[in-house]
DRENTORBA-862740 format. One record per atom (N, C-alpha, C): residue in three letters; x negated, y negated, z negated. Coordinates in Angstrom, 2 decimals, decimal comma, always signed. Atoms other than C-alpha are relative to their C-alpha. Layout:
REC:resn:xx:yy:zz
REC:Ala:X:Y:Z
...
! end
This chain:
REC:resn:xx:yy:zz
REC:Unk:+0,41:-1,36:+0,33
REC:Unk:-5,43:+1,90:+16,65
REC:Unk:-0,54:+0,66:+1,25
REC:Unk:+0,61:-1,08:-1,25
REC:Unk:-7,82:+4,00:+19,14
REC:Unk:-0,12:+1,16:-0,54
REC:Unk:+0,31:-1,40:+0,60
REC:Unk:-8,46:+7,42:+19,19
REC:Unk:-0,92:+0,32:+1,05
REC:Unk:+1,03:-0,49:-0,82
REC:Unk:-11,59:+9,17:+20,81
REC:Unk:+0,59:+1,26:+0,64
REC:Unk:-0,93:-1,23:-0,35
REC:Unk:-9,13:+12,32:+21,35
REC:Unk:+1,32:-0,28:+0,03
REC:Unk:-1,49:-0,39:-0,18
REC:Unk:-5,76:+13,17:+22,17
REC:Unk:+0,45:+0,94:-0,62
REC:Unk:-0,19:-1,07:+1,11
REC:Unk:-5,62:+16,34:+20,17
REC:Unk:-0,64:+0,35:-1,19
REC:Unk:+1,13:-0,57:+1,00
REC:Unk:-7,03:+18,25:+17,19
REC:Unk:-0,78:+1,34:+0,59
REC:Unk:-0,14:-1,60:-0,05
REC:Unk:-7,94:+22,10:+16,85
REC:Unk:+0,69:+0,67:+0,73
REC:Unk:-0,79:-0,81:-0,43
REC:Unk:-6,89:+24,23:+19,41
REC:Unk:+1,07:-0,88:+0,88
REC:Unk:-0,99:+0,82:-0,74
REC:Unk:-4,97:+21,49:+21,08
REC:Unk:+1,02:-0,17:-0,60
REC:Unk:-0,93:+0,28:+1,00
REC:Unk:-2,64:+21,08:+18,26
REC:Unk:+0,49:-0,89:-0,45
REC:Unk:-0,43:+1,32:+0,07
REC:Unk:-2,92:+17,52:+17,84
REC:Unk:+0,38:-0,54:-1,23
REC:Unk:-0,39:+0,10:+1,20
REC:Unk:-3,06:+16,75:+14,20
REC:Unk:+0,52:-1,26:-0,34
REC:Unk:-0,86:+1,31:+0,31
REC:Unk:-1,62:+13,22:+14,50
REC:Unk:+0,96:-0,18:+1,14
REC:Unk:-1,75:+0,18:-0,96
REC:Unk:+1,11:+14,14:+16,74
REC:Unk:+0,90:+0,67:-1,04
REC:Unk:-0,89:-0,41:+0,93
REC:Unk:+4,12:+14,14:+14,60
REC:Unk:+1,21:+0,37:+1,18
REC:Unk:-0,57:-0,45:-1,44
REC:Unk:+6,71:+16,17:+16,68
REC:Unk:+2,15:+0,12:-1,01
REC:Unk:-1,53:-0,21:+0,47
REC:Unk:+10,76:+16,71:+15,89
REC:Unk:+0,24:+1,03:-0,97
REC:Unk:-0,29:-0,96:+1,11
REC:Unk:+10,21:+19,82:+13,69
REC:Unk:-0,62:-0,50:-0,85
REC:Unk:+0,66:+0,96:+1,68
REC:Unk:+7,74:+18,16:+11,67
REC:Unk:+0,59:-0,85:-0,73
REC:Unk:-0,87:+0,93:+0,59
REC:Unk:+10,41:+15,46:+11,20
REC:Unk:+0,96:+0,99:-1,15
REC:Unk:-0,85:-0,55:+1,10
REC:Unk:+12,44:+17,95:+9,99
REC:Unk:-0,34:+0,58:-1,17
REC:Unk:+0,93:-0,44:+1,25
REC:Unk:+9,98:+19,72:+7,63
REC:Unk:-0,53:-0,82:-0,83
REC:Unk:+0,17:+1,26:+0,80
REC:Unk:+9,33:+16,36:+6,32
REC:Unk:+1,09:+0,01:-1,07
REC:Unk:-1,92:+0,38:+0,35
REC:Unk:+13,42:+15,71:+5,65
REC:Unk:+0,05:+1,11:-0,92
REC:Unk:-0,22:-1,25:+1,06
REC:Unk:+13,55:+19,34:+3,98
REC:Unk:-0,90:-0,61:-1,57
REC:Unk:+1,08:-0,02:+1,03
REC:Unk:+10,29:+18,56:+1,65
REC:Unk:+0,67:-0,87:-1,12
REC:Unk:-0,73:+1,01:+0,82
REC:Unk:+11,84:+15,35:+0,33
REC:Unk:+1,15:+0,14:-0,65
REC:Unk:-0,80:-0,07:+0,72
REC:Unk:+14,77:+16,88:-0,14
REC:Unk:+0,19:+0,14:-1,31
REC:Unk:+0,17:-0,83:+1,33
REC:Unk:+13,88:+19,65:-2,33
REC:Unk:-0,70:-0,69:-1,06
REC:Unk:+1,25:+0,33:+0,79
REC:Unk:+10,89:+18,07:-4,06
REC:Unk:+0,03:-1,81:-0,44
REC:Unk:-0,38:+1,50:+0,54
REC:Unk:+11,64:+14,20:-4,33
REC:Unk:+1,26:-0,55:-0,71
REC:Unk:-1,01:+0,26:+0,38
REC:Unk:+15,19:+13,96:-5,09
REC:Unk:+0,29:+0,35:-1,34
REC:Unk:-1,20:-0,80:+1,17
REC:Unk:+16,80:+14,34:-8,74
REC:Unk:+0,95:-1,04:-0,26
REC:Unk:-1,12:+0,62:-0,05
REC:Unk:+19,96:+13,33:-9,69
REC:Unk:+0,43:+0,05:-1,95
REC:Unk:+0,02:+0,57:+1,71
REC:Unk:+21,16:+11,87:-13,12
REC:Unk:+0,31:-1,39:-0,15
REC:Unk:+0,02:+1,56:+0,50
REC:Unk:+20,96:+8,36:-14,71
REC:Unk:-1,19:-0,54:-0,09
REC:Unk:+1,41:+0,54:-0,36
REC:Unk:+17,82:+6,46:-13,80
REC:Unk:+0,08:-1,68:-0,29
REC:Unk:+0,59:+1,64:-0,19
REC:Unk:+16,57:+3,08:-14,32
REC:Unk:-1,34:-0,27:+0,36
REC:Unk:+1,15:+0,02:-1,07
REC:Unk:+14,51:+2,06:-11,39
REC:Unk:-1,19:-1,21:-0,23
REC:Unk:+1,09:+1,28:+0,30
REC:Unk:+11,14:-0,39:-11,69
REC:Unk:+0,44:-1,57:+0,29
REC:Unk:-0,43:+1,35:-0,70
REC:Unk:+13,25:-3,03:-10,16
REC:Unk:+1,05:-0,41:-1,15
REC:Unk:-1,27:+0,05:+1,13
REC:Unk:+15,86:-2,76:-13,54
REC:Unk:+0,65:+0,35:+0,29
REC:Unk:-1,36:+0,03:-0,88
REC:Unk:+18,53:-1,72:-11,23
REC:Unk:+0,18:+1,55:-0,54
REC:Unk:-0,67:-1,71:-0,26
REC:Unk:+20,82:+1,82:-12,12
REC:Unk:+0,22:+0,85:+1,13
REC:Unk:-0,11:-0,60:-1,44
REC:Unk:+20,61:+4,55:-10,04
REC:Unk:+0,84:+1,47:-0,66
REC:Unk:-0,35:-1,36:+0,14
REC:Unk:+22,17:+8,13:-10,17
REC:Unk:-0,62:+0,98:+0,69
REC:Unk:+0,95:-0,90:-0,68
REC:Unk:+19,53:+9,50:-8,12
REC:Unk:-1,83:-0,67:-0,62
REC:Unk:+1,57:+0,42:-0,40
REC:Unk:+15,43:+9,24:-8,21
REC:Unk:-0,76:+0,39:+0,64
REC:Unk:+1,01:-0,64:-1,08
REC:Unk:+13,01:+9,26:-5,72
REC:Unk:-1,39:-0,18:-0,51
REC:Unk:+1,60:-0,02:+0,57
REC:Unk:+9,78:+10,57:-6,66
REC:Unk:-0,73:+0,46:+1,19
REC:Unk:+0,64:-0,33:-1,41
REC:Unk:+7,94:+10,19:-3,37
REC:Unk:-1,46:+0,71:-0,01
REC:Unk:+1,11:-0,46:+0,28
REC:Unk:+4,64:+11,23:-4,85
REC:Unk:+0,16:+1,74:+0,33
REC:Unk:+0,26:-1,38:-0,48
REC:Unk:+5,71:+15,07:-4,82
REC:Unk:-0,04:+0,59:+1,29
REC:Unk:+0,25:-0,78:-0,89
REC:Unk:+5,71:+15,58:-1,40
REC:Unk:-1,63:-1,16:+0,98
REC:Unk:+1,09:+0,74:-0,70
REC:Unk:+3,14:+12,67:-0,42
REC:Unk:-1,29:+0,87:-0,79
REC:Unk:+1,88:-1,43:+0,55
REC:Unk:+0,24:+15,42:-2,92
REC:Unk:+0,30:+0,92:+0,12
REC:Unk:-0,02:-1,22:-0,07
REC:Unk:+1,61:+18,04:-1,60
REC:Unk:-0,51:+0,32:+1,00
REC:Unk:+0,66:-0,02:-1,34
REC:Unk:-0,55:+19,73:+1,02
REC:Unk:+0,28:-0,19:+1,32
REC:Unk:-0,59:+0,44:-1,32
REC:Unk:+1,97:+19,85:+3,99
REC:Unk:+0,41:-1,02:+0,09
REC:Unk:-0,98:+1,70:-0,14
REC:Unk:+3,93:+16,81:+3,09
REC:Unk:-1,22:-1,10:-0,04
REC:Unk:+0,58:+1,01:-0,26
REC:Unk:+0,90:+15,08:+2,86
REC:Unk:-0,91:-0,42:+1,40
REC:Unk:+0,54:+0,46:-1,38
REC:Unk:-0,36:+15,59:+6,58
REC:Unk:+1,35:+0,18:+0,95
REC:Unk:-1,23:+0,47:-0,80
REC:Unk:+3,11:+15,45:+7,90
REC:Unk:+0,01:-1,60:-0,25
REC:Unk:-0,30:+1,79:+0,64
REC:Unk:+3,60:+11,53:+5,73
REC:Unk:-1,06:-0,01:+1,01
REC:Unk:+1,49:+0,65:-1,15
REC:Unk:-0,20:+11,07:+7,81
REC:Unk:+0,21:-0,24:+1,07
REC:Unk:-0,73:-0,17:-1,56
REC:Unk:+1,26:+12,09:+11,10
REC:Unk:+1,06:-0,79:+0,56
REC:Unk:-1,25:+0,82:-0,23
REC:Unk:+4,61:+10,26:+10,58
REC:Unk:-0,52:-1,73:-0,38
REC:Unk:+0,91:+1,52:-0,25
REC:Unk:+2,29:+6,75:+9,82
REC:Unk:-0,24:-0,36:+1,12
REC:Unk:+0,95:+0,28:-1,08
REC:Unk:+0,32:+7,24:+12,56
REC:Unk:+0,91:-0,28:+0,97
REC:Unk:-0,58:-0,49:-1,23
REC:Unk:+3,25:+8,02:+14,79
REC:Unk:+0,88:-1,48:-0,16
REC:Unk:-0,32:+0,71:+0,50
REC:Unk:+4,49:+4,88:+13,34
REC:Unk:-0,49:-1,39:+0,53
REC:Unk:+0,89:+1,13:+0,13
REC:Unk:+1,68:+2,51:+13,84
REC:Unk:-0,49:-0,18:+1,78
REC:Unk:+1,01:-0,04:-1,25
REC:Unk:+0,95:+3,86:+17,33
REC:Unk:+0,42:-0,95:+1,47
REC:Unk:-0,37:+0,97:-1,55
REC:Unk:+1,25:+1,03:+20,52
REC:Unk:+0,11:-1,35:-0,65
REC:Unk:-0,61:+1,27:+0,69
REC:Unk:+1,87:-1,47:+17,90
REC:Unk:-1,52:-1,21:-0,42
REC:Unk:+0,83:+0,88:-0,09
REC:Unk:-1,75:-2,79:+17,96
REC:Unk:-0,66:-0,40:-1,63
REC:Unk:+0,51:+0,09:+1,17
REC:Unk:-2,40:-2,49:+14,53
REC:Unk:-0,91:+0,72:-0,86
REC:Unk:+1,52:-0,02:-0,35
REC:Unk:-6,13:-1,76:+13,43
REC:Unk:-0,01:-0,14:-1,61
REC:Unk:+0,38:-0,55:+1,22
REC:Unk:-5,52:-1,33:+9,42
REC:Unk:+0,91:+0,50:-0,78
REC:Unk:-1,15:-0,90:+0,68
REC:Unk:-3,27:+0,28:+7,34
REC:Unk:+0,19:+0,10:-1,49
REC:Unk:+0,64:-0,42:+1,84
REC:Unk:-2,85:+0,17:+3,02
REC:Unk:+1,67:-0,56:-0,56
REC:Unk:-0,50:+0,38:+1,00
REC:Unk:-0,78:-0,36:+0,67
REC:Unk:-0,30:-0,37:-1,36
REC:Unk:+0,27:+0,43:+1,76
REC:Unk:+0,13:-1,25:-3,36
REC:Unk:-0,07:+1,60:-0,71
REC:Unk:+0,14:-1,67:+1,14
REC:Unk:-0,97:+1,40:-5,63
REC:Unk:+0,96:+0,02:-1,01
REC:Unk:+0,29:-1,07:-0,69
REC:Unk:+0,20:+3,84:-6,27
REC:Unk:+0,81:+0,70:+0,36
REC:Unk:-0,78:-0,91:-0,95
REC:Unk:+2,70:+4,86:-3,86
REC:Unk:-0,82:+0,55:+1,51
REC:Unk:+0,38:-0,41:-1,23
REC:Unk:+0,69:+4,41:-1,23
REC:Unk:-1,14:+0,55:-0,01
REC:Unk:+1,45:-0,62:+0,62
REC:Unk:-2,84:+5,90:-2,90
REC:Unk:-0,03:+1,43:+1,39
REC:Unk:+0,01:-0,96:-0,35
REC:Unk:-1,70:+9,47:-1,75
REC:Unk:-0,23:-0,17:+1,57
REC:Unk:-0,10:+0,11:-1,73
REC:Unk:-0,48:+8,28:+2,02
REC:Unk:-1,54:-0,53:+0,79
REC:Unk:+1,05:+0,95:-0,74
REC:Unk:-3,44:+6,10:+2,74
REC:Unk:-1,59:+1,31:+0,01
REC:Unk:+1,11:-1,18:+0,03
REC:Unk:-5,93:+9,41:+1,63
REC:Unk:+0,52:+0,90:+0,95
REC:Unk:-0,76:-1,20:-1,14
REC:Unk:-3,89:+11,61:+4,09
REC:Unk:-0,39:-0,50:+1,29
REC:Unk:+0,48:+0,77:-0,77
REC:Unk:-4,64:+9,30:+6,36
REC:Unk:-1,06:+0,16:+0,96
REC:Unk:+1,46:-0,31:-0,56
REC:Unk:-8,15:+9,08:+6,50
REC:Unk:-0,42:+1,13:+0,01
REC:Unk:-0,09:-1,54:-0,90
REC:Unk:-8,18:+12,78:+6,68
REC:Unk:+0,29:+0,42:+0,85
REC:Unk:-0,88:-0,84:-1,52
REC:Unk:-6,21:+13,21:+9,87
REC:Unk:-0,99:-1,11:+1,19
REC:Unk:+0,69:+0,79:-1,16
REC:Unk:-8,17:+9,83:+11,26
REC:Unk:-1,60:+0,46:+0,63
REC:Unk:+1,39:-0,65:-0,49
REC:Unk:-11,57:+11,45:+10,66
REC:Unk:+0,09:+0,98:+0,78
REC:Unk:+0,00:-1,23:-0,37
REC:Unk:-10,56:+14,91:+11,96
REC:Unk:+0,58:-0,41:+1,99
REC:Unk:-0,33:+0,03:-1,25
REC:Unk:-8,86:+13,17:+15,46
REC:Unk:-0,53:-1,34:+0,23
REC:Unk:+1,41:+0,93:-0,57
REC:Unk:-11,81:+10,36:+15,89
REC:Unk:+0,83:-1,43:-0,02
REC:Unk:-0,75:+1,39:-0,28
REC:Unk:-8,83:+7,54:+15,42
REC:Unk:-0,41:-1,40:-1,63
REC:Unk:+0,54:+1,14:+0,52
REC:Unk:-10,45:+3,89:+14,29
REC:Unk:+1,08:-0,42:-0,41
REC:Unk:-1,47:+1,00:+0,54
REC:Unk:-8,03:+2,67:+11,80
REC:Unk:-0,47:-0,10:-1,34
REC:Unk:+0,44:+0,67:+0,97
REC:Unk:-9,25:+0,50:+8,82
REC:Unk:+1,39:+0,51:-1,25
REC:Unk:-1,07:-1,04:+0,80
REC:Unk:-7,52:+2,20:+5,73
REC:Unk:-0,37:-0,92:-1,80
REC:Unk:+0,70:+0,97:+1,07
REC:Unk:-7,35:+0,06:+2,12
REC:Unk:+1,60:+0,14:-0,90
REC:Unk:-1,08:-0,28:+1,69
REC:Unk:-5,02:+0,12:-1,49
REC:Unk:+0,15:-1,46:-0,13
REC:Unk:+0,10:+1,47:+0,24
REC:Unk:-3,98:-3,19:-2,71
REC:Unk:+0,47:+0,09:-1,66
REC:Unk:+0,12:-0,29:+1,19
REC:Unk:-4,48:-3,24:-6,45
REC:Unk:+1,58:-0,70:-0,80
REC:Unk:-1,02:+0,70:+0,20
REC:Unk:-1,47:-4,58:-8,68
REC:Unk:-0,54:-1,62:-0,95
REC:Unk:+0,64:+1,73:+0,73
REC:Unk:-3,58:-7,44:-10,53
REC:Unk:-1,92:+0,52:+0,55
REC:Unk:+1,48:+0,09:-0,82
REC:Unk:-7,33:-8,57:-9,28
REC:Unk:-1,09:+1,11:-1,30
REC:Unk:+0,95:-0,65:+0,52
REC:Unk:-10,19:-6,33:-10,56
REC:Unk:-0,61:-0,66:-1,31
REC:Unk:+0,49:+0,90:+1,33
REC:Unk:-11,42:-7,87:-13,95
REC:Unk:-1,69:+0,12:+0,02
REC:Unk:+0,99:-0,29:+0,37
REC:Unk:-15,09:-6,63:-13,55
REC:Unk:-0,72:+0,37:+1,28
REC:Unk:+1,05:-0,73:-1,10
REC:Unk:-17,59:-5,67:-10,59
REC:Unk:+0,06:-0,91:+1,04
REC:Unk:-0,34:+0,72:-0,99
REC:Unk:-16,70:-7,07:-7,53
REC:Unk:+1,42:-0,94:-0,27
REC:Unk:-1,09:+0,97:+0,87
REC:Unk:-13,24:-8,41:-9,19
REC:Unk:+0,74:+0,00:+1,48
REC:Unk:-0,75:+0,21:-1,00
REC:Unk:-11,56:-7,46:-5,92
REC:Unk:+1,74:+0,67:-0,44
REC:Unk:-1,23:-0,39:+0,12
REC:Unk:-7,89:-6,93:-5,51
REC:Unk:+0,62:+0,63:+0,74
REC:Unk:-0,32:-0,69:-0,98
REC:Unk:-7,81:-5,13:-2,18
REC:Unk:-1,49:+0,92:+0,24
REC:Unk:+0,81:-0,73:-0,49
REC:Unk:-9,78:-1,98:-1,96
REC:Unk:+0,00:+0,50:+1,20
REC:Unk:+0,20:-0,41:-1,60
REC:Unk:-11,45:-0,20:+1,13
REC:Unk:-0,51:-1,09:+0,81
REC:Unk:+0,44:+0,95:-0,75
REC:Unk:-12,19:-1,55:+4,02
REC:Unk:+0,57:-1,32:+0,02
REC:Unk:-0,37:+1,08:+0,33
REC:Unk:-12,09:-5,30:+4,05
REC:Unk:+0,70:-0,27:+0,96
REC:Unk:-0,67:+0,19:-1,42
REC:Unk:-9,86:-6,98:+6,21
REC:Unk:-0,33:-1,22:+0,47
REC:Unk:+0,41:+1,01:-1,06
REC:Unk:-10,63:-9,27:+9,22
REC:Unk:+0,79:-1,04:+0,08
REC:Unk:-0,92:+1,26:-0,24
REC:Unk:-9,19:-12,77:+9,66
REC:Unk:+1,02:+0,15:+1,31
REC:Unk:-1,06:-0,37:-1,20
REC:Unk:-6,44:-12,15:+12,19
REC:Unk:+0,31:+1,31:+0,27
REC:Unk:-0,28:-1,27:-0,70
REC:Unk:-6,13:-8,54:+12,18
REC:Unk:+1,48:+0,34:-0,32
REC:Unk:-1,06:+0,13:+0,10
REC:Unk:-3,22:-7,20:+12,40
REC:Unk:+0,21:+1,53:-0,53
REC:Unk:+0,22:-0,89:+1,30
REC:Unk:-2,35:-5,03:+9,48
REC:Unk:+1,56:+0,68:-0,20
REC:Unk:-1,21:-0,45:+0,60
REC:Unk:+0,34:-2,33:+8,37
REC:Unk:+0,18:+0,17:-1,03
REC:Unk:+0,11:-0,08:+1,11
REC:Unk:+1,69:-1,79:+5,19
REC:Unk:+1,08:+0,93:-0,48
REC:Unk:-0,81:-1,07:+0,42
REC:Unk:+2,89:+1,17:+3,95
REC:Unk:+0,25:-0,09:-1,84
REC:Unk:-0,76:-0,90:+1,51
REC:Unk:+4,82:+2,94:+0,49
REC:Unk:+0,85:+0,99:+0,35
REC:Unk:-0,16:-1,53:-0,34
REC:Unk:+6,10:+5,79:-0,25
REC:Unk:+1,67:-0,35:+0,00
REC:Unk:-1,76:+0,38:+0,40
REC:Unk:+9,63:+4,12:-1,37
REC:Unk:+0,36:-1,66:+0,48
REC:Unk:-0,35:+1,49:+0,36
REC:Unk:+11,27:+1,02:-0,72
REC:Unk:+1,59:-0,37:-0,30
REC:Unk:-1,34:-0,08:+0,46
REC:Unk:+14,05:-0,21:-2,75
REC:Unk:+0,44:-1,53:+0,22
REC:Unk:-0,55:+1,30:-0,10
REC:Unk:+14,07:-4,25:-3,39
REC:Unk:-0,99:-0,89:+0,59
REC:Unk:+0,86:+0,85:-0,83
REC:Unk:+10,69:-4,82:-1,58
REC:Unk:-1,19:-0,90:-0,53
REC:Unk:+1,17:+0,22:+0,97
REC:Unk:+8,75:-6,41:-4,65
REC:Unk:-1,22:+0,13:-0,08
REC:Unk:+1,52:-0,62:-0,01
REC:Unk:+5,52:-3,95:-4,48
REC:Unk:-0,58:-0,20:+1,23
REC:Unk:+0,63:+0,54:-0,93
REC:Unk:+5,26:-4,63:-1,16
REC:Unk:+0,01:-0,73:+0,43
REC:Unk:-0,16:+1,86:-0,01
REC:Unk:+5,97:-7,95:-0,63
REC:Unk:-1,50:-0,57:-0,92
REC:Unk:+1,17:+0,27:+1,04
REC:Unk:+2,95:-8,50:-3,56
REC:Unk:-0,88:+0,64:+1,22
REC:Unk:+1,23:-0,58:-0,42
REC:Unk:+0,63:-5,92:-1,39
REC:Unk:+0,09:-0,98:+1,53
REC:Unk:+0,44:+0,72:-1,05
REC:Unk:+1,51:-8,04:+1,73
REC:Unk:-0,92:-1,18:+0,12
REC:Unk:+0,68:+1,10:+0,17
REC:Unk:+0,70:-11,34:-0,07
REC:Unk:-1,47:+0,00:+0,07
REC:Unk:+0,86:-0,05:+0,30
REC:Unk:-2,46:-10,32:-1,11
REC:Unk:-1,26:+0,08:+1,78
REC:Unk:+1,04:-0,46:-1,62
REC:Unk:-3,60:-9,15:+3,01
REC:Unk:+0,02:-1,10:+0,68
REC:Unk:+0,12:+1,83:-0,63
REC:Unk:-2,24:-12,68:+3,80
REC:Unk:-1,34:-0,80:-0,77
REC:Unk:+0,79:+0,61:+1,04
REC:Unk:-4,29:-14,11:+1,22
REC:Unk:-1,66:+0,55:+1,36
REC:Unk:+1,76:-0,59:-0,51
REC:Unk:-7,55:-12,02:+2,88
REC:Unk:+0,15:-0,61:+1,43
REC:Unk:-0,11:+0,20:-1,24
REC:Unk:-6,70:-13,10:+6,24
REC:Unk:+0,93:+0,76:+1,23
REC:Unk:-0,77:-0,85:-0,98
REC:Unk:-4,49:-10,42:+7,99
REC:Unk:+1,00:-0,20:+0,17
REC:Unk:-0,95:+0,36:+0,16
REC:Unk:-1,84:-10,83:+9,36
REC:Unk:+1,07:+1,34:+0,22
REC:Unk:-0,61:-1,13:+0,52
REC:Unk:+0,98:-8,38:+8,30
REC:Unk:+1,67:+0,19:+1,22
REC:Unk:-1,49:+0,24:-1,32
REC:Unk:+3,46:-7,21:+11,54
REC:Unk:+0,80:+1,35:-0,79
REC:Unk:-1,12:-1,39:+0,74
REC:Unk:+4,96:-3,59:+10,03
REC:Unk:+0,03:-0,05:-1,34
REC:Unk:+0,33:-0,80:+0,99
REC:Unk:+5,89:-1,99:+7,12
REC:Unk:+0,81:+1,58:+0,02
REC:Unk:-0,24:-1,47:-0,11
REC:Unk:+6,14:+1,40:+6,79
REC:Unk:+0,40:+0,99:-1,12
REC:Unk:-0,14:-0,28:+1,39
REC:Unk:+8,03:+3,36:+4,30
REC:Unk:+0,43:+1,73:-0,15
REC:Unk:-0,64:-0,97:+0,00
REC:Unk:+8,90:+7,05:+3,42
REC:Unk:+1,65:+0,45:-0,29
REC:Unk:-1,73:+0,28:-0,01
REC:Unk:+12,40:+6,19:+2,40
REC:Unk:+0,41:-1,35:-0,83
REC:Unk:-0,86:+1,50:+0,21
REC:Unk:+14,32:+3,23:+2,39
REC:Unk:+1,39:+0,32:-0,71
REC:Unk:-1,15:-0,46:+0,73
REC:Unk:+16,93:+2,95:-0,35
REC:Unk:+1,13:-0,41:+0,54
REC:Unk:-0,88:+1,05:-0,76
REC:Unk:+18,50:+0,46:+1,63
REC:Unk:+0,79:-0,61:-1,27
REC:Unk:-0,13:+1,22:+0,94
REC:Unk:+18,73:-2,09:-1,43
REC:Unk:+0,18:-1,06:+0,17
REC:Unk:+0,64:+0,60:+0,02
REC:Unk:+17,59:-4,68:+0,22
REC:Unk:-1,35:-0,78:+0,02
REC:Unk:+1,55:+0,36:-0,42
REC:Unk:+14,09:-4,36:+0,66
REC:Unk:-0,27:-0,30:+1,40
REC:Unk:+0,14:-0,21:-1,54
REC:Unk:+14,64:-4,22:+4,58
REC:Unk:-0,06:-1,54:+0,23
REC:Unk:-0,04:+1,28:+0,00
REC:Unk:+15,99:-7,44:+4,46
REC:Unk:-0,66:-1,26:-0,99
REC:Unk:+1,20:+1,20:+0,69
REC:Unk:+13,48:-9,64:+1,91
REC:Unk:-0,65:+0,46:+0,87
REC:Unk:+1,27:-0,53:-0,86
REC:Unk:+10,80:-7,92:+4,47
REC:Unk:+0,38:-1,02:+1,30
REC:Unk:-0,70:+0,56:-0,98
REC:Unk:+12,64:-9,11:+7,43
REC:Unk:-0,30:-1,40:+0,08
REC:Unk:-0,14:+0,75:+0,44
REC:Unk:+13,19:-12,11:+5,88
REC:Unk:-1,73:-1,05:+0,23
REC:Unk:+1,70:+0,48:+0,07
REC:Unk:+9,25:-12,93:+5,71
REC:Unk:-0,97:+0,44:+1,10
REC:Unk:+0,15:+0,19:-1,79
REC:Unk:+8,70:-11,97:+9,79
REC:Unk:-0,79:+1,18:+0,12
REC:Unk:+0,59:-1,58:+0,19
REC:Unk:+7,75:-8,39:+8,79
REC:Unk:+0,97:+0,73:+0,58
REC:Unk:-0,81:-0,88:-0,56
REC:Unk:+9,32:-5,62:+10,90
REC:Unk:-0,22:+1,11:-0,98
REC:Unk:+0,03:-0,97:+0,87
REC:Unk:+10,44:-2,70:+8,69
REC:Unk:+0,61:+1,21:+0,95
REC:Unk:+0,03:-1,05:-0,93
REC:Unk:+9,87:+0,91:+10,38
REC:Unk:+0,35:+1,46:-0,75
REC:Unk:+0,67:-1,07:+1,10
REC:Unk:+10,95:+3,67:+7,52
REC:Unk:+0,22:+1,75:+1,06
REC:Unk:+0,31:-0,99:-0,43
REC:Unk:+10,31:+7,18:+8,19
REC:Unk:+1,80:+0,66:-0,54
REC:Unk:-1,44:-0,52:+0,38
REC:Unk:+14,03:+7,82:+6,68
REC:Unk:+0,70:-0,92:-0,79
REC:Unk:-1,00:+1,05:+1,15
REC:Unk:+16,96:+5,95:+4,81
REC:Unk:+0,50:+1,44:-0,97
REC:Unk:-0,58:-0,96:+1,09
REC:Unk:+18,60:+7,58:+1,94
REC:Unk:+1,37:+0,28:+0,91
REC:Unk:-1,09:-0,89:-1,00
REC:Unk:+21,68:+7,85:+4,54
REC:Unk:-0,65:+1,21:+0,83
REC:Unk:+0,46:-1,51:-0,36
REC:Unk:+19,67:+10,86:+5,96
REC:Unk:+0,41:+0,70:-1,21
REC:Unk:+0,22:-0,58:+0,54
REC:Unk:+19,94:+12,21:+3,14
REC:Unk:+1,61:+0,09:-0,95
REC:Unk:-1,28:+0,53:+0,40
REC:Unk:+23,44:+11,49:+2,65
REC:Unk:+0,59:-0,48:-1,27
REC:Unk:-0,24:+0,94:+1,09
REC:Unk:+23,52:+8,89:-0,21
REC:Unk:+0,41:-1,11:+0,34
! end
């Protein structure tokens, strides 16, 4: 990841994610992602909570804080694209390229579909394409047993990249840490559900 700047506007620095922003993150999710009840999660598994990471990843602040907390994520680590499986990571990966255009930072930005395109190009990884050896992150907004992204990794292996992070807005700590792990992926989340004291 390069950047042509060090700041934004005013010297403000729109992809510096700073300790209050962490916390204005932590609040957002609270209020706005969390409900509590009887759930059955995409993985089959019971929960008494659900995380609906989407409301604060389309919400205007939470979605250039999630941008900020990627970036801040991805940064020294040498990694030059960034995407996920739709559509947790739809929202994050558009937040993204809003904060990359606005602070001049080169970072290849791409969705990874859940089955191949049936028609046009018949691709299965949108955006920018990825390079044989690059070295690729892979974000969501949730991770519980590691499934969706484990699939969106295969697919960047498949293209040629090779996949060193993943990046998540909250880790249920299920088990997704460890299948990731497991497959020589370092897992970096932006919070566990023990923040949040679950």
């Amino acid at each position: 990841m390069t950047s042509s700047r060090e700041s934004g506007r005013d010297g403000a620095g729109l992809a510096v994610f700073t300790a209050g922003d962490r916390e204005t993150l932590k609040q957002l999710l609270l209020t706005r992602s969390f409900q509590f009840g009887e759930f059955t999660l995409s993985s089959g598994k019971k929960s008494n909570y659900y995380f609906d990471g989407k409301q604060v990843t389309l919400h205007p602040r939470g979605a250039l804080l999630t941008a900020r907390a990627v970036l801040e994520k991805v940064r020294g680590t040498g990694v030059q694209a960034v995407g996920g499986p739709t559509i947790g990571a739809d929202p994050m990966v558009g937040a993204l390229g809003v904060v990359c255009a606005l602070e001049g930072i080169d970072l290849g930005l791409f969705i990874v579909r859940k089955d191949q395109k049936q028609h046009g190009k018949r691709l299965r990884i949108e955006g920018r394409k990825i390079a044989p050896g690059e070295r690729v992150a892979v974000i969501d907004d949730v991770l519980t047993t590691g499934g969706s992204i484990l699939t969106a990794v295969e697919a960047v292996r498949e293209a040629g990249g090779e996949v060193v992070l993943a990046v998540v807005l909250v880790d249920r700590c299920e088990g997704g840490t460890e299948l990731l792990e497991s497959k020589g992926i370092s897992v970096d989340p932006m919070f566990t559900v023990k923040d949040f004291g679950l």
